[in-house]
PDB file with SEQRES, HELIX, SHEET and CRYST1 records, atoms N, CA, C and O in Angstrom:
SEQRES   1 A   80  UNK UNK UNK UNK UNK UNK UNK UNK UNK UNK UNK UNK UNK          
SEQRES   2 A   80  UNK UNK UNK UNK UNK UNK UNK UNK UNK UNK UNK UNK UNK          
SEQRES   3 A   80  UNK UNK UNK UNK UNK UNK UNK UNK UNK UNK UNK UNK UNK          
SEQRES   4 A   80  UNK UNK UNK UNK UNK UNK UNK UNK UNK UNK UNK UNK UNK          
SEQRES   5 A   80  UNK UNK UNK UNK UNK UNK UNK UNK UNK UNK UNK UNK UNK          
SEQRES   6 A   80  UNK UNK UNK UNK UNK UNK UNK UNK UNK UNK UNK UNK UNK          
SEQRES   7 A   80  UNK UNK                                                      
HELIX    1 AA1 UNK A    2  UNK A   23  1                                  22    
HELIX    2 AA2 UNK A   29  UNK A   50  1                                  22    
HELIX    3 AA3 UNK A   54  UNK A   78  1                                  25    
CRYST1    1.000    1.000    1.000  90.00  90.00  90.00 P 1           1          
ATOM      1  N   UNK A   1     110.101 113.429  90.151  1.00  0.00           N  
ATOM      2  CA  UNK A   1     110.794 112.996  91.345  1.00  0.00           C  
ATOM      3  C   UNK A   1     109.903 113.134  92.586  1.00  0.00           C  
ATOM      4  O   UNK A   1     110.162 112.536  93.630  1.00  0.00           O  
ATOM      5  N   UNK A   2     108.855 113.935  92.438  1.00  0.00           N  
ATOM      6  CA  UNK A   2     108.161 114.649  93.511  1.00  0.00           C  
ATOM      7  C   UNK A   2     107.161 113.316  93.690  1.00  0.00           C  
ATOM      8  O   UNK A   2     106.815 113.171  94.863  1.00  0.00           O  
ATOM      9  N   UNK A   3     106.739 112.526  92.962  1.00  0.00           N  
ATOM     10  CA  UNK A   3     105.745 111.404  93.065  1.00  0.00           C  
ATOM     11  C   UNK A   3     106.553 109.727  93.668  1.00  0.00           C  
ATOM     12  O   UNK A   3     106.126 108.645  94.071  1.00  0.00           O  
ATOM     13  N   UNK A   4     108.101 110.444  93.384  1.00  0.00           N  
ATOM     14  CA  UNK A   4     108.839 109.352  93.747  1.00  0.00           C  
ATOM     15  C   UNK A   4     108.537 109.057  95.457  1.00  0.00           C  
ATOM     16  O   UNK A   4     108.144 108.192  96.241  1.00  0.00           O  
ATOM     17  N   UNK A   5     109.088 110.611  95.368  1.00  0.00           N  
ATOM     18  CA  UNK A   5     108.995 111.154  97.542  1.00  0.00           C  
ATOM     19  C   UNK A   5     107.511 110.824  97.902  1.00  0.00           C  
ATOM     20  O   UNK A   5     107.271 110.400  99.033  1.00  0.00           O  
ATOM     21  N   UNK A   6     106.573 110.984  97.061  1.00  0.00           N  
ATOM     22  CA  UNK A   6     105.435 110.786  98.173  1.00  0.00           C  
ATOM     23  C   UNK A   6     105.237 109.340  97.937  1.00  0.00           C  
ATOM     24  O   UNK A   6     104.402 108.994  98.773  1.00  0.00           O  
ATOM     25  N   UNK A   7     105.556 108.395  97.275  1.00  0.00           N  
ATOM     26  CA  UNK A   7     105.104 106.872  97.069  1.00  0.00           C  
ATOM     27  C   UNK A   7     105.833 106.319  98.764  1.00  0.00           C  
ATOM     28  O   UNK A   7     105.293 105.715  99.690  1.00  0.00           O  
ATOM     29  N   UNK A   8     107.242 106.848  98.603  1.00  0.00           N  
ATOM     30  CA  UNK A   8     108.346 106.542  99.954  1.00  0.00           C  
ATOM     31  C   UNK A   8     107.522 106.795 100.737  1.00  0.00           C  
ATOM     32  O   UNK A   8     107.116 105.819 101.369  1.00  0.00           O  
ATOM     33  N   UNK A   9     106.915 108.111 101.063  1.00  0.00           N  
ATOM     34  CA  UNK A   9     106.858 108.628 102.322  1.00  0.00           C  
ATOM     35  C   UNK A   9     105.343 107.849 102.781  1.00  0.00           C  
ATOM     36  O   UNK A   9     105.137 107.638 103.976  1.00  0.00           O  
ATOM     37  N   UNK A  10     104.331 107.452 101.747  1.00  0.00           N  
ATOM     38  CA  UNK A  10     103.485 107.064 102.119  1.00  0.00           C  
ATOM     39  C   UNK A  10     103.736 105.498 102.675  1.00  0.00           C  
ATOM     40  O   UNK A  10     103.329 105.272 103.814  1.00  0.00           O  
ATOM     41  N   UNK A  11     104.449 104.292 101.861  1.00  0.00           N  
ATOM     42  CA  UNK A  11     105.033 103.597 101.692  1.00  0.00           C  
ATOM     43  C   UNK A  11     105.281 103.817 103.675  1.00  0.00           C  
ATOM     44  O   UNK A  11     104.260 103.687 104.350  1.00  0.00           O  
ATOM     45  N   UNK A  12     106.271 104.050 104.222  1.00  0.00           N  
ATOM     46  CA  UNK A  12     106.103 104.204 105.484  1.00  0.00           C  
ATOM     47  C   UNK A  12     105.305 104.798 106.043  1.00  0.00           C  
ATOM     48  O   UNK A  12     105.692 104.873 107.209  1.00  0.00           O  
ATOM     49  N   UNK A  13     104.072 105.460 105.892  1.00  0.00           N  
ATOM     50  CA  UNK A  13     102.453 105.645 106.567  1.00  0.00           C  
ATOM     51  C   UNK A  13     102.561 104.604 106.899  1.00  0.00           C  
ATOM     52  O   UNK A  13     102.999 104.329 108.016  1.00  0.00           O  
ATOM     53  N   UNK A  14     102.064 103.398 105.724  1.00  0.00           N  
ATOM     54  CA  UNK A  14     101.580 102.234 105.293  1.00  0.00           C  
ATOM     55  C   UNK A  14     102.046 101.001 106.307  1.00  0.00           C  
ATOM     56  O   UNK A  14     101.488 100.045 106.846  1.00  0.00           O  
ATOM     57  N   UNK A  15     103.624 101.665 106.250  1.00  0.00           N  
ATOM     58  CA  UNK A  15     104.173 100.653 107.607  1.00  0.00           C  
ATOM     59  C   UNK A  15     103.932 100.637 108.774  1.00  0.00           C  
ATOM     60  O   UNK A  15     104.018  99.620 109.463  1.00  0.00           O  
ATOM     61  N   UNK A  16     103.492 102.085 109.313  1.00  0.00           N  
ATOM     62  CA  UNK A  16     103.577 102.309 110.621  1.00  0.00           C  
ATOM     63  C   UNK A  16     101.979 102.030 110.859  1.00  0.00           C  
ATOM     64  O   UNK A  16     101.666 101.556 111.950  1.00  0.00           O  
ATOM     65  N   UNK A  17     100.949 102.299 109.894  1.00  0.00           N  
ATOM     66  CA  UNK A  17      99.815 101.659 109.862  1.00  0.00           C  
ATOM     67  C   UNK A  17      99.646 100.101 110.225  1.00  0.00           C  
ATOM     68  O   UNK A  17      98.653  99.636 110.783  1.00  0.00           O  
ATOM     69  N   UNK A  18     100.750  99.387 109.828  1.00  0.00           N  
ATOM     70  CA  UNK A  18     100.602  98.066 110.055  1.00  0.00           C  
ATOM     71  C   UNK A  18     100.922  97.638 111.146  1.00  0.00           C  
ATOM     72  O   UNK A  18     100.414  96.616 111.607  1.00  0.00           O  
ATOM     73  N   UNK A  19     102.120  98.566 111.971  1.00  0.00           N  
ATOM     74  CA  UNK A  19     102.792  98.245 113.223  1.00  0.00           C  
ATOM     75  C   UNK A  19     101.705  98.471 114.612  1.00  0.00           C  
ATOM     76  O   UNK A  19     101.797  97.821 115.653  1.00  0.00           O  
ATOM     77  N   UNK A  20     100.571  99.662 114.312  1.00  0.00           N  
ATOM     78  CA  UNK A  20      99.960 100.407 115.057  1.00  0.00           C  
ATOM     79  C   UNK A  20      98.807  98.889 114.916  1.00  0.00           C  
ATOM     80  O   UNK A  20      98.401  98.396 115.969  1.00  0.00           O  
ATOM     81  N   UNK A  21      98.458  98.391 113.824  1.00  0.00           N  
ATOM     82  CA  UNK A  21      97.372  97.372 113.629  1.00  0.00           C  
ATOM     83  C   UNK A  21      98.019  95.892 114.477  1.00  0.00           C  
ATOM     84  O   UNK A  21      97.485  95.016 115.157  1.00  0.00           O  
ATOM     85  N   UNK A  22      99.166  96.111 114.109  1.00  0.00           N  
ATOM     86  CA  UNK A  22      99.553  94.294 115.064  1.00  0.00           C  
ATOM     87  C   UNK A  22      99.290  95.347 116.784  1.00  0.00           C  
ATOM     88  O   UNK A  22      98.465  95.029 117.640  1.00  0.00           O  
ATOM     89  N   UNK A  23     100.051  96.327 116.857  1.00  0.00           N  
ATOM     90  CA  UNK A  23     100.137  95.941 118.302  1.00  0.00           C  
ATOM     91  C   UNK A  23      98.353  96.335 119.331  1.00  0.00           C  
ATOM     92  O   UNK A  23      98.092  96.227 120.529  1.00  0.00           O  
ATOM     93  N   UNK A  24      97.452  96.814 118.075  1.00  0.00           N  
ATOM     94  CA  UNK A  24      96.215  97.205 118.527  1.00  0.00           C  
ATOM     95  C   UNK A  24      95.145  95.713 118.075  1.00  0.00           C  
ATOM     96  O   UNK A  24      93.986  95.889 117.699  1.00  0.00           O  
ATOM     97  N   UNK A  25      95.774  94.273 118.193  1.00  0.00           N  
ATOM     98  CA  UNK A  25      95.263  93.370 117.590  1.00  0.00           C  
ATOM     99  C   UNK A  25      94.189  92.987 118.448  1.00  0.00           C  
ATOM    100  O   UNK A  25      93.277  92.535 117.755  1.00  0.00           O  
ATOM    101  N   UNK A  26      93.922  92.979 119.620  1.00  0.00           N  
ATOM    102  CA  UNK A  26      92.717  92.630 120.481  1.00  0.00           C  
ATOM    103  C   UNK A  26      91.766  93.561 120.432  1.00  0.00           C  
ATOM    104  O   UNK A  26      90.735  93.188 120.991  1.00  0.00           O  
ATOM    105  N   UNK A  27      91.711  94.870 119.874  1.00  0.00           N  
ATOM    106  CA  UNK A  27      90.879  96.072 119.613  1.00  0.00           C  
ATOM    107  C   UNK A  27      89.334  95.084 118.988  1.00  0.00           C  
ATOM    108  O   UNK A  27      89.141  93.889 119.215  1.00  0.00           O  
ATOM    109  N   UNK A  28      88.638  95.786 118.381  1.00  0.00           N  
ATOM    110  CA  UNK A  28      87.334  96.097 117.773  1.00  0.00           C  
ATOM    111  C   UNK A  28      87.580  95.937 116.516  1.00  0.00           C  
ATOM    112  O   UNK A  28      88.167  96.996 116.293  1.00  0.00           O  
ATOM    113  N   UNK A  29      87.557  95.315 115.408  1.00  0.00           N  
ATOM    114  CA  UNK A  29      87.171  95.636 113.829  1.00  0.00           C  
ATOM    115  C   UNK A  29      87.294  96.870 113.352  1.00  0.00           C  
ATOM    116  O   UNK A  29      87.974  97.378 112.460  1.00  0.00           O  
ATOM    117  N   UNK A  30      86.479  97.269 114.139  1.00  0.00           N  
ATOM    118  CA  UNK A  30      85.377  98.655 114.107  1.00  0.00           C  
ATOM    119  C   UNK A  30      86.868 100.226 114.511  1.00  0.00           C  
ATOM    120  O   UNK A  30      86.990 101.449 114.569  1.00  0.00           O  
ATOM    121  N   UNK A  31      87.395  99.332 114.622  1.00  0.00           N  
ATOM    122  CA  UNK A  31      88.219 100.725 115.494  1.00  0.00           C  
ATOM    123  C   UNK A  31      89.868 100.651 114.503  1.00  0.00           C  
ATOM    124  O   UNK A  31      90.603 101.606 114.250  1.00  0.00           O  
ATOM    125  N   UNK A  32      90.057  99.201 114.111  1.00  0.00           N  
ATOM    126  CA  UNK A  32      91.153  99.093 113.425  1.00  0.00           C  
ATOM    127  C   UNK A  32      90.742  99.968 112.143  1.00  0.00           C  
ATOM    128  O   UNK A  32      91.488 100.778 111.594  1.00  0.00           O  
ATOM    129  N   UNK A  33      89.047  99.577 111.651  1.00  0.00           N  
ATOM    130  CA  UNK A  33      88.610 100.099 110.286  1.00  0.00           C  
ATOM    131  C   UNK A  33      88.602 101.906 110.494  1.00  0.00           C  
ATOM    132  O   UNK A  33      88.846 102.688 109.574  1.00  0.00           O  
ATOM    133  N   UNK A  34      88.348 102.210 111.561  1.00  0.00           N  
ATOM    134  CA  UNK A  34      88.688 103.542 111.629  1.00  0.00           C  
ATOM    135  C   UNK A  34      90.418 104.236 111.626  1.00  0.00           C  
ATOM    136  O   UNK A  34      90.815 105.251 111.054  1.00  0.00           O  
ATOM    137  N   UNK A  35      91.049 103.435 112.327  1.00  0.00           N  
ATOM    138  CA  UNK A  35      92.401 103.702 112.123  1.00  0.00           C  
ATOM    139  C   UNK A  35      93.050 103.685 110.662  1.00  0.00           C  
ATOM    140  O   UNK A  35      94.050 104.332 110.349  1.00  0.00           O  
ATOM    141  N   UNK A  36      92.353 102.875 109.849  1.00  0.00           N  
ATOM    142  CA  UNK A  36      92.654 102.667 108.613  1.00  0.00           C  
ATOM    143  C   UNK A  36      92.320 104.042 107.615  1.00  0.00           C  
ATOM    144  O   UNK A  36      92.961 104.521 106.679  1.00  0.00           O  
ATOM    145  N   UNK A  37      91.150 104.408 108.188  1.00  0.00           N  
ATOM    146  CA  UNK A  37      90.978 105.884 107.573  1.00  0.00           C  
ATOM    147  C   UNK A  37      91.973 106.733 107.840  1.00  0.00           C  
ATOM    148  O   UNK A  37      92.709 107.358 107.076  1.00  0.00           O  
ATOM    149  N   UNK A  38      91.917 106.690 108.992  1.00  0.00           N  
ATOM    150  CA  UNK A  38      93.025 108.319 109.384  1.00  0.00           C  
ATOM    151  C   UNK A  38      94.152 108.062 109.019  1.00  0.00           C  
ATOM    152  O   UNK A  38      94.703 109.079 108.597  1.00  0.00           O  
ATOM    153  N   UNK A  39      95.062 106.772 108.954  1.00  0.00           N  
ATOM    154  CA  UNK A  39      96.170 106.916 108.225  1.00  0.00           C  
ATOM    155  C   UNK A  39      95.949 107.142 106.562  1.00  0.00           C  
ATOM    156  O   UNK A  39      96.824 107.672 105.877  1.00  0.00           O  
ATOM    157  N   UNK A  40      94.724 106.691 106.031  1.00  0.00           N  
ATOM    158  CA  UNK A  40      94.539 107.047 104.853  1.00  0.00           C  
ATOM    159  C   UNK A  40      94.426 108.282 104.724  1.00  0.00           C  
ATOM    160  O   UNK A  40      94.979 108.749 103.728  1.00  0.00           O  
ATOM    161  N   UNK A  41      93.785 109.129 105.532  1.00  0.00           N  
ATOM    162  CA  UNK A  41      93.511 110.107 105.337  1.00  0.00           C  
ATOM    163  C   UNK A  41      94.802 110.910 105.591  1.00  0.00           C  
ATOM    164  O   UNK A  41      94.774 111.846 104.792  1.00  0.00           O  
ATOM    165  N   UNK A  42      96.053 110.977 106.429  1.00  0.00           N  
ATOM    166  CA  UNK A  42      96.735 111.351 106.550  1.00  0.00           C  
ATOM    167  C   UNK A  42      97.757 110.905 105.449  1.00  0.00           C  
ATOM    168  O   UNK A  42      98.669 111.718 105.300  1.00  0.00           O  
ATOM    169  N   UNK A  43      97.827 109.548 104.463  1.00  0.00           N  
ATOM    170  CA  UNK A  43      98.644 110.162 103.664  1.00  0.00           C  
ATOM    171  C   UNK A  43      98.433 110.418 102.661  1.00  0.00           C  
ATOM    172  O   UNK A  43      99.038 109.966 101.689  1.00  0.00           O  
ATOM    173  N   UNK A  44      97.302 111.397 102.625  1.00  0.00           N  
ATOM    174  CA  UNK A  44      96.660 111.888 101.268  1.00  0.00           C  
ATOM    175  C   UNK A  44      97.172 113.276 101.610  1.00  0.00           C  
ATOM    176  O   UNK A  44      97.744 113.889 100.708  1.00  0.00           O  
ATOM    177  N   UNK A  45      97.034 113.875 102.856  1.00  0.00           N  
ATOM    178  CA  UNK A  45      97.427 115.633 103.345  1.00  0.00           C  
ATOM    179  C   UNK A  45      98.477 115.480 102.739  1.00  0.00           C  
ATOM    180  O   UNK A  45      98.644 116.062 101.667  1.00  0.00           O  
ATOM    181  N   UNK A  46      99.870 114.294 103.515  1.00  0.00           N  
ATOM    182  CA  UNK A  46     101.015 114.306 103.143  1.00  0.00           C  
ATOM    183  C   UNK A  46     101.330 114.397 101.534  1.00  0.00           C  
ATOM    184  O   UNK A  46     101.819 115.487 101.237  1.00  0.00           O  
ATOM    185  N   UNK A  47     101.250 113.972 101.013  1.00  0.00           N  
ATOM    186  CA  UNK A  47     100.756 113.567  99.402  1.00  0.00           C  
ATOM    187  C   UNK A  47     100.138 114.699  98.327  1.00  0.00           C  
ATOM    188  O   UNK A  47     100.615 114.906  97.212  1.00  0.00           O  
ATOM    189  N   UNK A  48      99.151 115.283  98.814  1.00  0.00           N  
ATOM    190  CA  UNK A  48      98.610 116.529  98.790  1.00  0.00           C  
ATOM    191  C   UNK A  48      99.617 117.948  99.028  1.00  0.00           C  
ATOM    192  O   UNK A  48      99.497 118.984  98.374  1.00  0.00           O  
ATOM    193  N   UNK A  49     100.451 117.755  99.935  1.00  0.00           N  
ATOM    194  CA  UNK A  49     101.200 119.114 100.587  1.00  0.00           C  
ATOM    195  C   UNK A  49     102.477 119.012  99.224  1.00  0.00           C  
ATOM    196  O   UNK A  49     102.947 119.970  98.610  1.00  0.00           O  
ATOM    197  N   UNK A  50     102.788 117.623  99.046  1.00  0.00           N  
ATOM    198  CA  UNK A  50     104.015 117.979  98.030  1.00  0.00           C  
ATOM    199  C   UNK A  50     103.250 118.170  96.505  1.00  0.00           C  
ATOM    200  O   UNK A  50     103.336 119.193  95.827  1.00  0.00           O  
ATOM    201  N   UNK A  51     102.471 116.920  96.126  1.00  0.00           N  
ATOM    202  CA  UNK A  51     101.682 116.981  94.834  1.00  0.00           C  
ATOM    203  C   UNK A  51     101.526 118.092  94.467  1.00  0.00           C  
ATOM    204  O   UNK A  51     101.958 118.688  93.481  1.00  0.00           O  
ATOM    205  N   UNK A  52     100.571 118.537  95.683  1.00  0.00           N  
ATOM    206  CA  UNK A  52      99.467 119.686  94.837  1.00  0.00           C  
ATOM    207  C   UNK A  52      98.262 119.608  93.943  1.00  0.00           C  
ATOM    208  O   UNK A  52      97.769 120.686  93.609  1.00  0.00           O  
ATOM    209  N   UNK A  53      97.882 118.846  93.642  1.00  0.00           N  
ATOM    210  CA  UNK A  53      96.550 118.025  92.915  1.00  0.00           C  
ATOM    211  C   UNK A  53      96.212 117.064  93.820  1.00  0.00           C  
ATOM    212  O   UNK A  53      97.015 116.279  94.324  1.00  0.00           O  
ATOM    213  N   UNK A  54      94.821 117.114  94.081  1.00  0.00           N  
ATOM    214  CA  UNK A  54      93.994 116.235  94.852  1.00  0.00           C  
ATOM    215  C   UNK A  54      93.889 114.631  94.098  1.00  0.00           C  
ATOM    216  O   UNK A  54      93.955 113.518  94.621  1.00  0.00           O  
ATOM    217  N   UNK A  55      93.681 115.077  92.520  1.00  0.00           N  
ATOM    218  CA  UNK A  55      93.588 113.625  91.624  1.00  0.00           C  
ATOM    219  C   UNK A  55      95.239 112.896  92.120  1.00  0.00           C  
ATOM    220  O   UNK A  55      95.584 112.022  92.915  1.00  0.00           O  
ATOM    221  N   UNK A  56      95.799 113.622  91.356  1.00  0.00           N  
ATOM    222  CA  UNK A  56      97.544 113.174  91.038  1.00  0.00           C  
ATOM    223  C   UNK A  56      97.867 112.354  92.661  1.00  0.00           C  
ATOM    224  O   UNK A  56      98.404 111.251  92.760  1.00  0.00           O  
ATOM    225  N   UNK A  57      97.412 113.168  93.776  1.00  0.00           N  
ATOM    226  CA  UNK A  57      97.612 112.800  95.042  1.00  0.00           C  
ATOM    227  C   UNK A  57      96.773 111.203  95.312  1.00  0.00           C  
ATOM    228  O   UNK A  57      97.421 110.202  95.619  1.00  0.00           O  
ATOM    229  N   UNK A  58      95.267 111.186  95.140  1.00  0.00           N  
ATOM    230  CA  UNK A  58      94.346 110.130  95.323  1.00  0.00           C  
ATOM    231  C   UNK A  58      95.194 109.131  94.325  1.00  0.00           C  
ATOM    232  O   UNK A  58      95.277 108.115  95.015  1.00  0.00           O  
ATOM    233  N   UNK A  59      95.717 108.918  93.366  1.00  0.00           N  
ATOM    234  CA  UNK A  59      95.890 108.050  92.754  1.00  0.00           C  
ATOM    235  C   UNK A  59      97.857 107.953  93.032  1.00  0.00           C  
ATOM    236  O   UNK A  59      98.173 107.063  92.243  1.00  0.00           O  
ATOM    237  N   UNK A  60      98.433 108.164  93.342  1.00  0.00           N  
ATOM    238  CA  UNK A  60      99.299 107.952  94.725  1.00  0.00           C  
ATOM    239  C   UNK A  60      99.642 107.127  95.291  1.00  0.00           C  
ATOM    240  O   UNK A  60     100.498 106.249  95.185  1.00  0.00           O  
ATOM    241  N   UNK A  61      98.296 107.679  96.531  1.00  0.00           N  
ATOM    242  CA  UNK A  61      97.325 107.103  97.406  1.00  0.00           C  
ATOM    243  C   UNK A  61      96.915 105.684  97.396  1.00  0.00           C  
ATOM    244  O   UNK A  61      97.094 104.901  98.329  1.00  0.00           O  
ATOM    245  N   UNK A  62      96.392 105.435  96.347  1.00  0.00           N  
ATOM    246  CA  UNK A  62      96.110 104.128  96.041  1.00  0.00           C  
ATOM    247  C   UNK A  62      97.133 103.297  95.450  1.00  0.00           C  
ATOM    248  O   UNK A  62      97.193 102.070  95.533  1.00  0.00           O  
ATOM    249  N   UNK A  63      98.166 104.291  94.673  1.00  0.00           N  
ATOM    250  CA  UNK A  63      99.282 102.936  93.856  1.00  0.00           C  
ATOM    251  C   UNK A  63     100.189 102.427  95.148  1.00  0.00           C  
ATOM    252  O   UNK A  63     100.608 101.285  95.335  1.00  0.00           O  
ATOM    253  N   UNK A  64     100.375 103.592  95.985  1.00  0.00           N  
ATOM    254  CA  UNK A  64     101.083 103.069  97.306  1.00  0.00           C  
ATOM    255  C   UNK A  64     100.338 102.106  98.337  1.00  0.00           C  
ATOM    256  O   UNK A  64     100.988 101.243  98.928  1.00  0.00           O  
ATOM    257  N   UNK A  65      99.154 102.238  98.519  1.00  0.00           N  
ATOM    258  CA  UNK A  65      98.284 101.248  99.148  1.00  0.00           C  
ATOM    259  C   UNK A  65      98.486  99.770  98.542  1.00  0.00           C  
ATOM    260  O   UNK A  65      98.569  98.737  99.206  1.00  0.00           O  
ATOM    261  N   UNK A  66      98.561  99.912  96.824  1.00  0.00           N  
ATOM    262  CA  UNK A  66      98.460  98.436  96.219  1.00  0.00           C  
ATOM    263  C   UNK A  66      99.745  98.050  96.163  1.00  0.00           C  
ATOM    264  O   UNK A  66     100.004  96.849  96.236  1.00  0.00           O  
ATOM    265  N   UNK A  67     100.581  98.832  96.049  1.00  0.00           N  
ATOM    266  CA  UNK A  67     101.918  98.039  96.554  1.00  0.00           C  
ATOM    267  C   UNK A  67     102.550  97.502  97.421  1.00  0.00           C  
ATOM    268  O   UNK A  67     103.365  96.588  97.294  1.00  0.00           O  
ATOM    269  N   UNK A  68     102.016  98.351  98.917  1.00  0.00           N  
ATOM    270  CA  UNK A  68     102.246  97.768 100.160  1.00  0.00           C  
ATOM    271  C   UNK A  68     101.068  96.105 100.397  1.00  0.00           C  
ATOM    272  O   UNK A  68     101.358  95.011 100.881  1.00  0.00           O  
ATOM    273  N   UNK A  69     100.129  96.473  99.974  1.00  0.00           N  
ATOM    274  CA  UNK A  69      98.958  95.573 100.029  1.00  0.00           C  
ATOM    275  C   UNK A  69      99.846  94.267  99.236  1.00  0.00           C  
ATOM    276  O   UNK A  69     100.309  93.308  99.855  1.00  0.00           O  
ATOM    277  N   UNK A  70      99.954  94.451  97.861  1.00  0.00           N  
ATOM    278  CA  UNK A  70     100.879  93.207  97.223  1.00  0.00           C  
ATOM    279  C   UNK A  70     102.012  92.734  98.103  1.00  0.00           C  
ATOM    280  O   UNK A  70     102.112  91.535  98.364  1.00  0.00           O  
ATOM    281  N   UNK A  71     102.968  93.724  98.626  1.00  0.00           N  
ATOM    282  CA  UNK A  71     104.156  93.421  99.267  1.00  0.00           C  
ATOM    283  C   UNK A  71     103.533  92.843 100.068  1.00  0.00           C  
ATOM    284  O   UNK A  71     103.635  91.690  99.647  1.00  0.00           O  
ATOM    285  N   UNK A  72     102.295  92.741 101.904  1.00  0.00           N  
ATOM    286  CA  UNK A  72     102.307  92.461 102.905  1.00  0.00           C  
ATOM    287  C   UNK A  72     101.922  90.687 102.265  1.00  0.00           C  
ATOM    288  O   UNK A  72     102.624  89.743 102.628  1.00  0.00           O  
ATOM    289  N   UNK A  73     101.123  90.562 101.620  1.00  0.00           N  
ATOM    290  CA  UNK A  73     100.414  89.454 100.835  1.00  0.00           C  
ATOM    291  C   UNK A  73     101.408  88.256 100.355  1.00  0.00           C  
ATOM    292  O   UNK A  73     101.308  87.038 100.506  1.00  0.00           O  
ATOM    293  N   UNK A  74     102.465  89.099  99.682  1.00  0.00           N  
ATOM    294  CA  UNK A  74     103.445  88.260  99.378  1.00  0.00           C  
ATOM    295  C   UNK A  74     104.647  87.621 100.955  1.00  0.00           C  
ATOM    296  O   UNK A  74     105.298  86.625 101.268  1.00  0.00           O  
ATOM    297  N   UNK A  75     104.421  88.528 101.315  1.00  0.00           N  
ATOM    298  CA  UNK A  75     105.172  88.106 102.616  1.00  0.00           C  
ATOM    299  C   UNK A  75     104.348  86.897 103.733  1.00  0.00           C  
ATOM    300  O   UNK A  75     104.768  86.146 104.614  1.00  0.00           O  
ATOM    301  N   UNK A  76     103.341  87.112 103.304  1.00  0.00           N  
ATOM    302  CA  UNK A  76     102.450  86.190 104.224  1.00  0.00           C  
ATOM    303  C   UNK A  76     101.994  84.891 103.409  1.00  0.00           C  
ATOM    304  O   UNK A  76     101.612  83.920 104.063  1.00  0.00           O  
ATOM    305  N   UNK A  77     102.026  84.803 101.470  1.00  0.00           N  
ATOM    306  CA  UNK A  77     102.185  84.036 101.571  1.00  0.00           C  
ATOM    307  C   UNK A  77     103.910  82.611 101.854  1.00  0.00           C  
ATOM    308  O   UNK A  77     104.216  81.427 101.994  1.00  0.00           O  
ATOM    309  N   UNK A  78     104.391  83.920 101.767  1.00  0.00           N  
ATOM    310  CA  UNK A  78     106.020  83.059 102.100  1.00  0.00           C  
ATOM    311  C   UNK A  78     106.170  82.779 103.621  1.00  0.00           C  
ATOM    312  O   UNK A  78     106.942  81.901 104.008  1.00  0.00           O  
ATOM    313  N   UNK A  79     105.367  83.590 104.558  1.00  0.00           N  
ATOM    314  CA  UNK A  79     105.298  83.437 105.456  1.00  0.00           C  
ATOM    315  C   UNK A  79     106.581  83.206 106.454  1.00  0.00           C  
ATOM    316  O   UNK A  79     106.938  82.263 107.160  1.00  0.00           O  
ATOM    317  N   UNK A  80     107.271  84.926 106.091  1.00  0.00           N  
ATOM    318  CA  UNK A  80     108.486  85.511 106.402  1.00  0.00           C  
ATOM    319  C   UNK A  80     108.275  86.280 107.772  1.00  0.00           C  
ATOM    320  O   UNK A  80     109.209  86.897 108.284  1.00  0.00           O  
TER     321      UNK A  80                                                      
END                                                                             
């Protein structure tokens, strides 16, 4: 259940990552690609604090990234 809560909780990182990226859209590349870390990096702590394994956490990490990534993709190509 504990992998359920961190997919959610990252799952909204992921969102608020995206909200922080539209409204920072005239920025730098360079600065969005850094923002992209620190929310990564922040929901690995998060992820990490319930997990408890760094692996179990990194891979998470990434199934929640590829799901939001599939979800934003699919929305853009429906173009909702």
């Amino acid at each position: 259940m504990k992998y359920y809560y961190v997919l959610m909780l990252q799952l909204i990182i992921w969102s608020a990552y995206s909200l922080m990226e539209w409204l920072s859209q005239h920025d730098h590349p360079i600065y969005n690609g850094l923002m992209f870390l620190v929310f990564f990096y922040l929901s690995n702590v998060i992820g990490n604090a319930i997990i408890k394994s760094a692996k179990k956490t990194l891979l998470a990490t990434v199934a929640s990234l590829g799901l939001y990534s599939i979800f934003h993709m699919a929305l853009a190509i429906l173009q909702i």
